[in-house]
Structure formats: structure tokens, C-alpha cells
N, C-alpha and C positions, 0 to 999 in steps of 0.2 A: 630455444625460446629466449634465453636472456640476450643472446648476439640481435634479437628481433627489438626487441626492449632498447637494446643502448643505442641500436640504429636506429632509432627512433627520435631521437634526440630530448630535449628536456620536454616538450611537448608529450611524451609518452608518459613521464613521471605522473603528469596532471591527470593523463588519463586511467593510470592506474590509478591512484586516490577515487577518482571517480566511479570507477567500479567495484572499490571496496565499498564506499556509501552505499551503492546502488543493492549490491548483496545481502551489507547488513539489513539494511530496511526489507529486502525482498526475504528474509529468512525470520525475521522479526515478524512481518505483518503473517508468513505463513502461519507461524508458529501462534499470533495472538487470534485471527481469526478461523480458525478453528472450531467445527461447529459445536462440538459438547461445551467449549470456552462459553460460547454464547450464548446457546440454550442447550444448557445440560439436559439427558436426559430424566434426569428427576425431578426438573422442575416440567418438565412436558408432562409428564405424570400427572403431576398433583395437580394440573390446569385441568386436565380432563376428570379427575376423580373431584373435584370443588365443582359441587352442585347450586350451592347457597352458600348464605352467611355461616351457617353454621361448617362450614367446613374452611372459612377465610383462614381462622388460627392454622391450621394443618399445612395449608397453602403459604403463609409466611415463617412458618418453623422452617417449610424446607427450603425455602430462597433463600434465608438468612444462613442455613449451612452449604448453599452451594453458589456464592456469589458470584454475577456473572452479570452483562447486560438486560437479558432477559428477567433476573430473578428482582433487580432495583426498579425496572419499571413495573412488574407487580406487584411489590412492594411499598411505591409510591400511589399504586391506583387503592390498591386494599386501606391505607393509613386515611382516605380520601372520600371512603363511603358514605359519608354525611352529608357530603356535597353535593349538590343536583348531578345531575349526569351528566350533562354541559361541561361545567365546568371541571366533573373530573376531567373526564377526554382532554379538555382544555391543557392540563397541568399532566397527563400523561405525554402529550404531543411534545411539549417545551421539554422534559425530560428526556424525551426520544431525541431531538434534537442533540441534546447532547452526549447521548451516548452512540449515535453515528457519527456524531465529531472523533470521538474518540477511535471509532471502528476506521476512519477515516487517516487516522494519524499516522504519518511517515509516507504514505502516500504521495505528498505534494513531492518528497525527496524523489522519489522515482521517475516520477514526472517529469523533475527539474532535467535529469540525467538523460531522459527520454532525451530530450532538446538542445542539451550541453555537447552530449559529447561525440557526435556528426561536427558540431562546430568547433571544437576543438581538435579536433582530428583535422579539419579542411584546414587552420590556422598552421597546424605543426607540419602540416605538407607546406604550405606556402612558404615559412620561413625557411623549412630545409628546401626548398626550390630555391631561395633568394640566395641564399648559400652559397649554394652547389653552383651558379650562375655565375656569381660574386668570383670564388674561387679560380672557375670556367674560363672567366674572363683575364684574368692575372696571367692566369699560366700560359705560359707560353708553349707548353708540348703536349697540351689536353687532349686525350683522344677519347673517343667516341663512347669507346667501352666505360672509361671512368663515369663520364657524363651520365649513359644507362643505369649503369650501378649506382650512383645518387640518384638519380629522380627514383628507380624503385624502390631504396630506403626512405629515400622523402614519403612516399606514398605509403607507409608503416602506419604513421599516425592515424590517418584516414581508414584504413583496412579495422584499426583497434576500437577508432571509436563507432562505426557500426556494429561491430562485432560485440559491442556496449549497447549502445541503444537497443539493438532488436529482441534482445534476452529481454532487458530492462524495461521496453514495450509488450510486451505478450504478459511479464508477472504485472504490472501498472494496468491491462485491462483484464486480466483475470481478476485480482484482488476486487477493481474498480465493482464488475458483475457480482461480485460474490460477497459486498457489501450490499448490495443493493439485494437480492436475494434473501440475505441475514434479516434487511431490514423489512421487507415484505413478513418474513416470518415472525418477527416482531410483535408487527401490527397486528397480524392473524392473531396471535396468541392474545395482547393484550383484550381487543377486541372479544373475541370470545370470551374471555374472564367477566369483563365490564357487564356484559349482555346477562350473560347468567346470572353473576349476583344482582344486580339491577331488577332483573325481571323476578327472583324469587325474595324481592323484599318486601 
């Protein structure tokens, strides 16, 4: 493995940073979007047992002990009860907003890596082609076999950066689904909260 690496030439370097980023963020977004993270099961509870106003307190005791995205934007809809019901939805929406941004975060890195590193990998083949040509050309007693044996080292970079992007594309559209999913579950939730206290005020 490391004899693949150094024949690789400096181009490999690059691509290894690049799959560290890609990692990190793909073990970070695991670990953060996680669905108890997002909607704990205690706050799914206390949505279903908050029948009325009179159970709102009970319902923000237990969001404020299990902070999460789900537990702030019930949190924000309850503080809001005074307000027509327009305009909560209204200021539930804007806050949802940002905590998809956040469900969202480190995402763009995956992406980025998605798209980099094919193209780095074709770059570091090219340059060890120009090389190994370069060289090719000089010598005067070049044979065949050497000529093979470079171009299939050149051809290193390009093997490593697909062998990056494809992991790095499958966690980039799971994560992508499973924001989107989170965030359906979301709105369900909110929405039903809004509907019940509203209709039993």
C-alpha cells in the first residue's frame, strides 16, 4: 500500500488529504444526524400525550431537558401561542429553515470531494504521463517494459481518486435522503402539535 502511494507521485498526497476531509465529514454527519439526535424519543412522547394548553408546560419541560432540533422548534411554536396561527406556522417555518441548514452542514464538503477528486486523480495521471514521456524521450536505451511500468504507476492517481469519490457519493446521497426524511418528520411533528393546541383553545 504505501509502494502504491509513493508511486503515485505528489498528486497522491492531495488525494489523500482529500479523503481525510471526506471521512471526517462523512463520520461527523453520521454521528450528528442520528435520529434520537433529532427527534428524541421523549420528545415524540410528550407530542402525543399534549392534548391542550394545559399540557404545553409538560411538553416544554421535556424539550428543554432533551435538546435537539425537533425539541427548539416546539419550543419556538409553544412561546408563540398568542399569535394567530398564521403567523405562528409563519415563524415555525423561518426556524425550520435553519435548523435544516444546520442538518445540512458539512454536506457541501462531501460534495465538493464528490467532484475533486476524479479530477485530481486525471491531473496526477497526466503529469506522471508527461514525465514518464519526458524521460522516454531522453533516454536513449528506453525499453518497453519501463515505458508499461510508468504509465501503470501514472494510472495510481486516477484508480485512488474514484476509489474517493464512489464511497464519498453513496454517504453524500444517503445523508442528502435522510435529511430530507428527518425533515418531513419534522413538519409532521410540528404540525400536529400546532393543530391540537390551536383547535383546543
Amino acid at each position: 500500500m504505501l509502494n502504491f502511494i509513493k508511486d503515485g507521485g505528489p498528486f497522491m498526497w492531495l488525494l489523500i488529504s482529500t479523503s481525510l476531509v471526506s471521512l471526517t465529514y462523512i463520520i461527523e454527519r453520521g454521528w450528528a444526524l442520528r435520529w434520537t439526535r433529532i427527534v428524541p424519543d421523549a420528545v415524540g412522547s410528550a407530542v402525543e400525550s399534549c392534548r391542550g394548553r394545559s399540557d404545553v408546560p409538560m411538553l416544554q419541560r421535556v424539550c428543554e431537558q432533551n435538546p435537539s432540533p425537533a425539541s427548539r422548534l416546539l419550543l419556538a411554536a409553544s412561546n408563540h401561542l398568542d399569535w394567530p396561527i398564521v403567523e405562528n406556522v409563519d415563524a415555525i417555518q423561518t426556524r425550520a429553515r435553519k435548523e435544516i441548514a444546520l442538518m445540512e452542514r458539512g454536506l457541501v464538503m462531501v460534495e465538493v470531494v464528490v467532484g475533486i477528486a476524479p479530477l485530481l486523480g486525471l491531473v496526477g495521471t497526466i503529469h506522471g504521463l508527461i514525465t514518464i514521456f519526458s524521460d522516454f524521450g531522453k533516454a536513449s536505451s528506453g525499453s518497453n517494459e519501463a515505458l508499461a511500468k510508468g504509465i501503470a504507476f501514472a494510472l495510481n492517481t486516477t484508480l485512488m481518486g474514484l476509489l474517493i469519490a464512489i464511497p464519498s457519493l453513496v454517504a453524500w446521497s444517503y445523508f442528502t435522503k435522510k435529511v430530507e426524511t428527518l425533515t418531513i418528520e419534522l413538519e409532521t411533528i410540528c404540525d400536529e402539535f400546532v393543530r391540537r393546541v390551536y383547535r383546543h383553545r
